[in-house]
N, C-alpha and C positions, 0 to 999 in steps of 0.2 A: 246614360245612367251608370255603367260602368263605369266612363272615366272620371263620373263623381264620386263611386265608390273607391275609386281606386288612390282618387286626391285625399282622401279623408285617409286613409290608410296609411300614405304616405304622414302626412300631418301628423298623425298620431305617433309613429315610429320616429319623427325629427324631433319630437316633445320629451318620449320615450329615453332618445339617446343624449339629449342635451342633458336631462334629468341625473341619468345614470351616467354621466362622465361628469358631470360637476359634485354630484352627490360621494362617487368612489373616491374623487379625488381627495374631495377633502376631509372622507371619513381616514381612508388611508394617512394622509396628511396628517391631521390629526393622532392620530397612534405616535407619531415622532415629537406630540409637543413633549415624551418624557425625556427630550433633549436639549429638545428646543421651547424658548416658552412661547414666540411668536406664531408656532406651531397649535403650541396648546389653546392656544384660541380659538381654534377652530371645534374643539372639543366641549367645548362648553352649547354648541350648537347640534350635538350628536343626534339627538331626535329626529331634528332635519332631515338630517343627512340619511337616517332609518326612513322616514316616510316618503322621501324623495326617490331612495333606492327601491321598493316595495312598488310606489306607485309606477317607475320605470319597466321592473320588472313584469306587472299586468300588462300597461300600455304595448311592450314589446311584443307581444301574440298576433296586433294588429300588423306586425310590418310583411309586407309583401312578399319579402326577401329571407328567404332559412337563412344562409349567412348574416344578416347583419343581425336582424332579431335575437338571431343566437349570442351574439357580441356584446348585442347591447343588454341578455339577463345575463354574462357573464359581469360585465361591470356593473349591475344592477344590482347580481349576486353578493360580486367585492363589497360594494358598500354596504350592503346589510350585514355583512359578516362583520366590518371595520367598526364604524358604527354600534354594533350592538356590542360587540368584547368592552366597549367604553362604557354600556348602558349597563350592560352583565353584569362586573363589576362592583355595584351599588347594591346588587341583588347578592351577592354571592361575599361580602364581605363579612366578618364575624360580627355578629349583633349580640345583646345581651336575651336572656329571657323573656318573651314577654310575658305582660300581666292580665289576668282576667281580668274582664269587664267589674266581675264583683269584687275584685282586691280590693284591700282598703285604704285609705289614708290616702286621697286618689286628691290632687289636685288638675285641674281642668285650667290649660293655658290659651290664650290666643296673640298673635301675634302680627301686624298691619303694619306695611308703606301706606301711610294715608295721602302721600302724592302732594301734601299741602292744600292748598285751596279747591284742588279740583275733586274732592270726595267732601258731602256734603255730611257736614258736622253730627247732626241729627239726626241723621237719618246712621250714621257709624258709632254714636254712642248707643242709639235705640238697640243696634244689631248687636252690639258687643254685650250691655246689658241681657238680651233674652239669651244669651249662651250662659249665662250665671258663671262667669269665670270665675276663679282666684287669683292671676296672676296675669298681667296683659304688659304686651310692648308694640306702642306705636311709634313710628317713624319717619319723621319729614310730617309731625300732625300740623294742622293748622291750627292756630291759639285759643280760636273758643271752642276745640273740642273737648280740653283739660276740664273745664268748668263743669259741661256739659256731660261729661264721664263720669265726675263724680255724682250728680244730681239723678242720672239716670239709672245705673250700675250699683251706686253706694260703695263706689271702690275708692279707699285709698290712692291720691295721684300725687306724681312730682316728675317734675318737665323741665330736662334738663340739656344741652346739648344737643336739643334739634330731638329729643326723644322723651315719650310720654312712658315712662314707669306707672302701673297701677296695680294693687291690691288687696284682698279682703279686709285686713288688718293692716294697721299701722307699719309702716319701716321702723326699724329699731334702727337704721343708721344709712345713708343716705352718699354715694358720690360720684365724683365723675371721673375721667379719663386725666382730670390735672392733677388729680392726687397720686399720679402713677407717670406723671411727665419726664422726669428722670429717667425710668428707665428709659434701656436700647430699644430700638425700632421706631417703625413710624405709629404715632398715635392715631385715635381714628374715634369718631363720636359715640360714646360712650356712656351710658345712665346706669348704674351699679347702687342699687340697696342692698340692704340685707332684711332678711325676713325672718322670724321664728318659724322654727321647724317642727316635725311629729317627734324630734329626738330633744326638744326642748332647746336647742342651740340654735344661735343664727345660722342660716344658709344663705348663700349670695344669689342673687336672681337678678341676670345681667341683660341688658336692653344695646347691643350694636347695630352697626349702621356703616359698612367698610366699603372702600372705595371699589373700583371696578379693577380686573384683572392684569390690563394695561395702564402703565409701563409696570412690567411683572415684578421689578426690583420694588416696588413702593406697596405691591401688595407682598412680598415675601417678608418688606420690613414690618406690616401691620399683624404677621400673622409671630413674628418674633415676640413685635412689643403684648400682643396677647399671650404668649404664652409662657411670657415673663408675667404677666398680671397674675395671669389662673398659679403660678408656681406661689404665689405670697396669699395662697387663700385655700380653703379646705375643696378640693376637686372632687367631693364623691359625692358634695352635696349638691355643687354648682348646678342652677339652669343660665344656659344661654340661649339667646333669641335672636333674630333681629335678618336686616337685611345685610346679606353679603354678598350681593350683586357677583357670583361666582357659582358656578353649576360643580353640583359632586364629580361631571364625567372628566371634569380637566385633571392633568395629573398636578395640577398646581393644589389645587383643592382638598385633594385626597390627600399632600401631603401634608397641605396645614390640617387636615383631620386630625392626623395623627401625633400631629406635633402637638398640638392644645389638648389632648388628652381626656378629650369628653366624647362620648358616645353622639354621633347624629343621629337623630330622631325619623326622622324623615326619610321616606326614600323614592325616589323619584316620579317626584309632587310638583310640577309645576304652576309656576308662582305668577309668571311673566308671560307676556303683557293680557293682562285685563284692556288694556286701551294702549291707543300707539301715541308717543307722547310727540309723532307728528303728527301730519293730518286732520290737525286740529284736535287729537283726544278720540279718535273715531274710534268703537269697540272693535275687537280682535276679538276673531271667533274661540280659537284652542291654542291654549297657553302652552310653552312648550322649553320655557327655560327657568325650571328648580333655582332660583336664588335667594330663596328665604329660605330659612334653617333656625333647627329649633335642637339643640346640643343638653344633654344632661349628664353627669356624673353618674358613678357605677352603682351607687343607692337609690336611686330610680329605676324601673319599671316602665316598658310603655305599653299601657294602656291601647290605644290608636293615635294616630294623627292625620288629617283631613282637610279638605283646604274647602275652604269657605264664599261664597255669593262674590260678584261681581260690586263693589258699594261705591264705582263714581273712579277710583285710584286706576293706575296703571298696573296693579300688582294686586292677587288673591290674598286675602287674610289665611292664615293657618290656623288652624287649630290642634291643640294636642291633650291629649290625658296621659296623665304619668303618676303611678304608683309609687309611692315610699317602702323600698326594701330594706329600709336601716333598720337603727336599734328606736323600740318608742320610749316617750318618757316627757318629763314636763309639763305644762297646762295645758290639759286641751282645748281649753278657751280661747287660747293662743294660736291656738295651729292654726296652716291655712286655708283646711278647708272651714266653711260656715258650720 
């Protein structure tokens, strides 16, 4: 019986140490993607590397050995330190004020990878509709859920670029990413109306969809060519939404925060995976990579934002509420909320 206990101990302590040397390494590693970008990839996976480190750390009590035990919560230590300054980070960055729940002029957003065919129509228009949004951006939708969204919801839709734009009221004006093809950088699918606002002017309320973070050069040019778009448009009204397959903890990330000039909403909300798009689609238990993002300009307010039911996709809908701090004016028949 003891040298069963003693097998198990061993076991646990080989699990422990595998854990917490693959985990430090590439939290550590990671810290240098502000150098490197092939580096920063590994940052987009910090969570990981937090709960890989944590779980090492316990595991390690089990080993047999004070020496190695000790070793293995020192590298177990390393990476939760590495690791969390990347998670810290998103927590500790300047935010605007937020808004009470009872602020007014409050519009209510959601926003979905519908995954294409593999999240059932009807059953994501049904969901979207009982949240009584204002303002929705789908992603990768499948084609009868446009129809579908309107009939259920009563929202306003237009489907453009691989993205379903919907809301309460009418678009006053309507485009996409070719109207903006000239500019520098790399282009990237894009659904852009505008909407009448509580200050009675259009505001743009923007629907994207950006490539993944490798090769780093194509998303550094994507986050160019955005922030050449938001420079020819009013930035304090703008909402952006959508999937950008890219986690706040990278330092690629943080920088195009800052470059495009919108406030992120969100804060480490993971979005990825609902389902593993191997394995045939099988559910994944706890999501744990933030890549949907929900950006608004400095005359908003957030309310909350929250992530939403599992509905069929590989990715959680989000949800947000966001207050209007502007100036009011105009019809308020118009405006967007009902």
């Amino acid at each position: 019986m003891r040298y069963v206990w003693l097998t198990f101990r061993l076991g646990l302590e080989a699990i422990a140490a595998v854990l917490a040397a693959i985990a430090a390494a590439a939290a550590i590693g990671a810290e240098g993607g502000a150098w490197n970008d092939k580096l920063d990839l590994l940052a987009h996976f910090a969570l990981i590397w937090l709960a890989a480190g944590a779980l090492a750390f316990v595991l390690s009590w089990a080993s047999p050995s004070v020496m190695r035990g000790t070793l293995i919560r020192l590298a177990a230590v390393a990476a939760v330190i590495a690791a969390g300054g990347l998670i810290l980070s998103d927590f500790t960055r300047q935010r605007s004020p937020p808004a009470e729940a009872s602020a007014p002029h409050q519009v209510k957003l959601v926003e979905f990878n519908a995954w294409n065919s593999h999240s059932d129509p009807d059953r994501v228009a049904a969901w979207i509709a009982a949240q009584h949004p204002d303002l929705v951006v789908i992603v990768e939708p499948d084609a009868a859920l446009q129809p579908k969204l309107r009939e259920a919801a009563g929202l306003q839709t237009y489907m453009a670029d691989g993205i379903i734009v919907a809301a309460r009221h009418p678009f006053l004006r309507t485009r996409v990413n070719w109207d903006v093809h000239e500019l520098p950088g790399q282009g990237f699918s894009l659904n852009w109306p505008q909407v009448y606002g509580f200050d009675g002017k259009p505001f743009s309320f923007m629907g994207a969809h950006l490539t993944w973070p490798i090769p780093a050069r194509r998303a550094r040019a994507e986050t160019l060519h955005l922030t050449l778009t938001l420079d020819g448009i009013d930035r304090p009204s703008t909402i952006l939404a959508g999937d950008f397959n890219s986690s706040q903890f990278s330092h690629l990330r943080r920088q195009a925060d800052e470059a495009i000039g919108l406030e992120r909403r969100d804060r480490a909300l993971p979005s990825w995976p609902a389902r593993l798009p191997m394995l045939n689609g099988r559910d994944f238990p706890v999501p744990f990579l933030p890549i949907d993002h929900i950006y608004a300009g400095g005359e908003w307010r957030t309310v909350k934002v929250e992530r939403g039911p599992k509905l069929g996709s590989d990715h959680y809908p989000l949800i947000a509420t966001l207050a209007w701090d502007g100036p009011v004016g105009g019809d308020p028949s118009r405006w967007p909320a009902p």
